[in-house]
C-alpha positions in Angstrom: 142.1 64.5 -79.3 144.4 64.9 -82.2 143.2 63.9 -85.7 146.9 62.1 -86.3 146.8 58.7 -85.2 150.4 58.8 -84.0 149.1 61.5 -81.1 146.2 59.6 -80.5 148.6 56.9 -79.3 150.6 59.3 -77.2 147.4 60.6 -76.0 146.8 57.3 -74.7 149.3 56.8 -72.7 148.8 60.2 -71.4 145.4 59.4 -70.6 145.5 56.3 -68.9 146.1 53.7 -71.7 149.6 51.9 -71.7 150.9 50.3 -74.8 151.8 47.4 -73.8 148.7 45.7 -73.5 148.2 46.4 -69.7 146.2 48.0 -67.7 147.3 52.0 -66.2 147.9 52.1 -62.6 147.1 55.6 -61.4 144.3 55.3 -59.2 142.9 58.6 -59.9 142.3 59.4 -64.1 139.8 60.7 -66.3 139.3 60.0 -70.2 137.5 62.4 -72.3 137.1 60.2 -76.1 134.5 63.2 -78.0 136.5 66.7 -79.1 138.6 65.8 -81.8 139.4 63.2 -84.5 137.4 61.4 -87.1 134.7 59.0 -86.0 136.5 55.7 -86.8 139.3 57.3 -84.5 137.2 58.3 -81.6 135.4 54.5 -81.7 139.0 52.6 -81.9 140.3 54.7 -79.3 137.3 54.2 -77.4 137.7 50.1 -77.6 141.5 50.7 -76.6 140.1 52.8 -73.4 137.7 50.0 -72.2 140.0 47.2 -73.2 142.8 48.5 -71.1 140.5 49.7 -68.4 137.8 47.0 -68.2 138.1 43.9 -70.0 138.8 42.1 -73.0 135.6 43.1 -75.1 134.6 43.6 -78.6 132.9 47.1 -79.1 130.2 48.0 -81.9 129.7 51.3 -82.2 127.0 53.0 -84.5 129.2 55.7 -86.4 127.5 58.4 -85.7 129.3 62.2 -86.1 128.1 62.7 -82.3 129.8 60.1 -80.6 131.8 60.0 -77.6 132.6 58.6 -74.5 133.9 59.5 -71.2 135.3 57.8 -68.5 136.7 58.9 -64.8 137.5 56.9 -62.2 138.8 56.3 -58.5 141.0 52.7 -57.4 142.2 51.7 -54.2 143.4 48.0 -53.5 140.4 46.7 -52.9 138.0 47.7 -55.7 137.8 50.6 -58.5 134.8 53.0 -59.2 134.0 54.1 -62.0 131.4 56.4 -64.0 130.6 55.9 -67.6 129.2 58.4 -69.7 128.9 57.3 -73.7 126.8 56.6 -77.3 125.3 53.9 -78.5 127.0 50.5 -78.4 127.2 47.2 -78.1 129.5 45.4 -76.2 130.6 41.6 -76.2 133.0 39.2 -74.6 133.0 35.6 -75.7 136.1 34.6 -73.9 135.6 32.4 -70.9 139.2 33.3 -69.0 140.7 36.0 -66.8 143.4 37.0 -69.2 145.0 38.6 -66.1 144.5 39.3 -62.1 142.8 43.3 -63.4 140.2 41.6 -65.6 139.2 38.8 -62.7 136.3 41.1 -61.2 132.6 41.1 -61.0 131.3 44.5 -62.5 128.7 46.3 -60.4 126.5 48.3 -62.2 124.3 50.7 -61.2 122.2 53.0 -63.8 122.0 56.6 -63.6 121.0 57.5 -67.3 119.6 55.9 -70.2 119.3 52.0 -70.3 120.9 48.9 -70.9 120.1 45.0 -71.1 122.8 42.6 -69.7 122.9 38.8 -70.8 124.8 36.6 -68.8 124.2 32.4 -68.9 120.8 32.7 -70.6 119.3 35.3 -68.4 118.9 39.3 -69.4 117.8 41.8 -67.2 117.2 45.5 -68.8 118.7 48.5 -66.5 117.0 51.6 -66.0 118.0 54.4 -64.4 118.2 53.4 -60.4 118.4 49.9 -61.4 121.3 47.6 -59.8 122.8 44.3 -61.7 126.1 42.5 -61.1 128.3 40.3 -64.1 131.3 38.5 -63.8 133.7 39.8 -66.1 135.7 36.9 -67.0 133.0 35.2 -68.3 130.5 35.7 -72.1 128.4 38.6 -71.4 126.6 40.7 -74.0 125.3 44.5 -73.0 123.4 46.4 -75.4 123.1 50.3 -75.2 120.1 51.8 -76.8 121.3 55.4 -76.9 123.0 57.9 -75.1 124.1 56.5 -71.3 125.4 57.1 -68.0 126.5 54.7 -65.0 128.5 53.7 -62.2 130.5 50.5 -62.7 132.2 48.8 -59.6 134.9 46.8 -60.3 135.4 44.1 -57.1 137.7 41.1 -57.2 135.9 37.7 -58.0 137.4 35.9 -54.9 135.6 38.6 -52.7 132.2 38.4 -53.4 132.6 34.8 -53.6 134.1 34.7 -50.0 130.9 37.3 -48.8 128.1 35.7 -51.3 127.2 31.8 -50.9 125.8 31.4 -54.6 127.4 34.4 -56.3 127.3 32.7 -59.5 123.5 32.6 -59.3 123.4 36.4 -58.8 124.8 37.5 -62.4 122.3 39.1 -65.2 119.6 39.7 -62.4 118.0 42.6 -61.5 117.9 44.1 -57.8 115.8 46.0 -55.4 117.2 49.2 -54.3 113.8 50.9 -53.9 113.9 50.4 -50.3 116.3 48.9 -47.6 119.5 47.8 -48.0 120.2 48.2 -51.7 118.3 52.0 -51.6 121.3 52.6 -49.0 123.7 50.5 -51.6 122.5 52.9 -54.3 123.0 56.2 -52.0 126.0 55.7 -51.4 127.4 54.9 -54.6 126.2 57.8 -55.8 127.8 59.8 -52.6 131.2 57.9 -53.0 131.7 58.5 -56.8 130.8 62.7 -55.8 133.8 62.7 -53.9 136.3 60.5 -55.3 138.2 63.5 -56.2 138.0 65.2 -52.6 139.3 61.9 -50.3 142.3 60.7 -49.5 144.1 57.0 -50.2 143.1 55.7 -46.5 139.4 57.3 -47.1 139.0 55.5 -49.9 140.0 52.7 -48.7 137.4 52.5 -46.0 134.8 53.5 -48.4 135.6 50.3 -50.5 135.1 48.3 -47.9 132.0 49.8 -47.1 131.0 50.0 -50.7 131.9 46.3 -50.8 129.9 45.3 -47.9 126.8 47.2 -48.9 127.2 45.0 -52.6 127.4 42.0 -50.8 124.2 42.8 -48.2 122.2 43.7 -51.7 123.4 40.4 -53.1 122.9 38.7 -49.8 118.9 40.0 -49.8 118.7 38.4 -53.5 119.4 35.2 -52.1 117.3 34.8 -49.2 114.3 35.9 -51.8 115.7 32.9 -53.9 115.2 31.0 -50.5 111.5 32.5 -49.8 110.6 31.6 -53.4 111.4 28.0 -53.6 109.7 27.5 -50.2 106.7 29.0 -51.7 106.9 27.0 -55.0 107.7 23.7 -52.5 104.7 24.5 -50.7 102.5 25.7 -53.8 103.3 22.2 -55.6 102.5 19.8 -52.5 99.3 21.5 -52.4 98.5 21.1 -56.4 99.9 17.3 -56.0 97.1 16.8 -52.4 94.5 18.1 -54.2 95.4 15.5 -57.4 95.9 12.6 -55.0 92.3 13.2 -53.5 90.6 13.4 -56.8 92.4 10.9 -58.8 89.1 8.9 -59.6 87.8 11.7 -60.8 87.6 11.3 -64.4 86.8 14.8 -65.4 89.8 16.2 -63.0 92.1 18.7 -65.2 94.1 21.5 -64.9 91.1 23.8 -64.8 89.9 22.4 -61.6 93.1 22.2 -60.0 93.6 25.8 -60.6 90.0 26.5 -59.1 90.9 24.7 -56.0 94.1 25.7 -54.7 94.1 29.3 -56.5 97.3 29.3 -58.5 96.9 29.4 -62.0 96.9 25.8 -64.3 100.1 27.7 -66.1 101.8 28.9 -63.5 101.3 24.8 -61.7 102.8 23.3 -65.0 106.1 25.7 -64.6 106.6 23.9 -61.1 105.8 20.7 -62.3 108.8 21.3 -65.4 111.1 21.0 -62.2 110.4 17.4 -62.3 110.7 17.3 -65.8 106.7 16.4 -66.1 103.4 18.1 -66.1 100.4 18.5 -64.1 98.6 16.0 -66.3 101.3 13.6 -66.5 101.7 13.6 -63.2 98.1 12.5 -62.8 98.3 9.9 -65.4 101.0 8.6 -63.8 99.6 8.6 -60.6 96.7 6.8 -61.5 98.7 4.1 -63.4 100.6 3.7 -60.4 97.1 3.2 -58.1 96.0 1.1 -60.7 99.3 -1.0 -60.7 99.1 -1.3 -56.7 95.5 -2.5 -57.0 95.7 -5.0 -59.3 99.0 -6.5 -57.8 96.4 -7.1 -54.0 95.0 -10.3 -53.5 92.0 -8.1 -51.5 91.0 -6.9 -55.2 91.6 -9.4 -57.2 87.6 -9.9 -57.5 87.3 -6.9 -59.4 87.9 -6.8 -63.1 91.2 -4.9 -64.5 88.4 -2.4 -66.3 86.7 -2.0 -62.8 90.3 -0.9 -61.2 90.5 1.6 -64.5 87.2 3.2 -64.0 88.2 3.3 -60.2 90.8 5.2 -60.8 89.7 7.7 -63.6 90.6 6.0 -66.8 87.2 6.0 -68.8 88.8 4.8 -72.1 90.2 1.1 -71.6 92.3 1.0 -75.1 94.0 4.0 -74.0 94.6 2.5 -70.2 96.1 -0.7 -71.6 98.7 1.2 -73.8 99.4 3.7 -71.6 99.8 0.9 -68.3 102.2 -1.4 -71.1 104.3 1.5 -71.9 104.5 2.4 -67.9 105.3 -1.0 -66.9 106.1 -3.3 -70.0 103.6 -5.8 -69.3 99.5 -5.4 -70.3 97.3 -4.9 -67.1 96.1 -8.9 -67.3 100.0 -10.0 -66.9 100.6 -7.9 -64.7 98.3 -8.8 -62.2 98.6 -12.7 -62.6 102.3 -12.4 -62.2 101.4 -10.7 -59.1 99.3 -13.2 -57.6 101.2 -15.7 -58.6 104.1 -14.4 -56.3 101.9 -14.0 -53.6 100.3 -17.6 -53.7 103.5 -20.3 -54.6 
């Protein structure tokens, strides 16, 4: 690269890089941003490279005499391939647009040196080499690169994986298996097809895409049915936590510690299901117990006990605190509550 900016332009367009803002079209290019220049010229033509090539992004760049960045790639019509190889950086988009059809992709990554951390909608996941994440592109997404790194990044149109993936937005920032089955055959084979995107011809790659694109899809498709494993085991891991409660409501010494002991799970992990239901395992009980309390005092059959007998029935062992918490549960005091009750029930 030349150390006059006016050639670094020309190189640019030589390279891969139009002018005009858009994206270069050849389907078969390779960009070499490390021999010449000054630093501040190799990271400004290296922003110019991804912009044009990726996606709108701001780039941070630690100017360091060593840096550089390479990038060759392989297109066809239905999806582009690429391997990057570059320093340190940090890379940010905070625009929430497509700014054109090229930039409307989901970017497949998969890590073959170094490691990165991808943030996308509050969740990160850290890459490492062999791991597998997907972002959408259009969208904020912040990736940090700790040193030196290497990957493959497939670009695939938005409106495809949303056609193959029921709840491809729930798949972004997350990491993936491909130790084994379907995405260890995803990761194969990206490493296979970006070998020989020099050596195929248009109709090759063609099918490779698709295959490429179906393999994505499978990986993304295995994520999901997890997802769908998981929340039957958290379903089934809460009704057990909430039976146990139920049976041992008058238990006035019942807490997390012996729900935990009893169905195996531990208390923290049961409060993290219960935050579903915006509550926790001891409200939940309190509440219960209010609401036993409520039914039993609202009975004619009980109406021979006293309200502190239906407290101490069900678990309440501090009547001051029962009355406040039963008014602020049902805006009446326990007394009111159960004459209004029997009033209703004998006119």
């Amino acid at each position: 690269m030349s150390k006059n900016p006016t050639n670094i332009a020309s190189n640019c367009e030589r390279t891969g890089v139009a002018l005009n803002g858009e994206p270069f079209e050849r389907s078969n290019l390779s960009i070499d941003v490390s021999a010449e220049g000054s630093i501040s010229q190799r990271i400004d033509f290296w922003r110019e490279v991804i912009l044009r090539l990726f996606a709108d992004v701001q780039i941070s760049a630690v100017q360091k005499a060593d840096f550089f960045g390479r990038v060759r790639q392989r297109k066809s019509d239905k999806l582009r391939i690429s391997e990057i190889h570059a320093a340190e950086q940090a890379v940010d988009r905070r625009y929430r647009q497509a700014r054109s059809e090229y930039e409307d992709k989901y970017f497949a990554v998969l890590m073959l040196e170094g490691s990165q951390s991808v943030e996308q909608d509050g969740k990160i996941v850290t890459l490492r080499p062999g791991d597998f994440a997907i972002y959408d592109a259009t969208r904020p997404h912040h990736l940090r690169f700790a040193q030196s790194w290497r990957e493959i990044v497939v670009s695939v149109p938005r409106s495809t994986l949303n056609h193959l993936v029921i709840g491809m937005e729930n798949c972004t920032a997350r990491p993936m298996n491909t130790s084994e089955g379907v995405g260890n055959v995803m990761r194969t084979f990206l490493k296979g097809m970006l070998s020989q995107i020099s050596h195929v011809s248009e109709n090759e790659m063609l099918m490779l895409s698709d295959t490429a694109i179906t393999l994505i899809a499978m990986t993304l498709g295995n994520l999901q049915q997890n997802d769908v494993v998981q929340s039957r085991l958290k379903a089934m891991t809460l009704m057990r936590a909430k039976s146990f409660v139920l049976e041992h409501l008058g238990d006035p010494e019942l807490n997390p510690d012996k729900v935990e002991r009893a169905i195996g799970v531990s208390s923290r992990y049961v409060n993290k299901l219960f935050e579903a239901e915006d509550t926790s395992l001891m409200r939940y009980v309190w509440r219960m117990r209010l609401e036993r309390c409520a039914e039993e005092l609202a009975t004619p059959q009980f109406s021979f006990l006293r309200v502190s007998d239906v407290a101490l029935r069900w678990g309440f062992n501090d009547m001051s605190h029962f009355s406040r918490a039963f008014k602020e549960r049902f805006n009446t005091s326990p007394r009111e509550w159960r004459n209004r009750a029997l009033q209703k029930s004998n006119p």
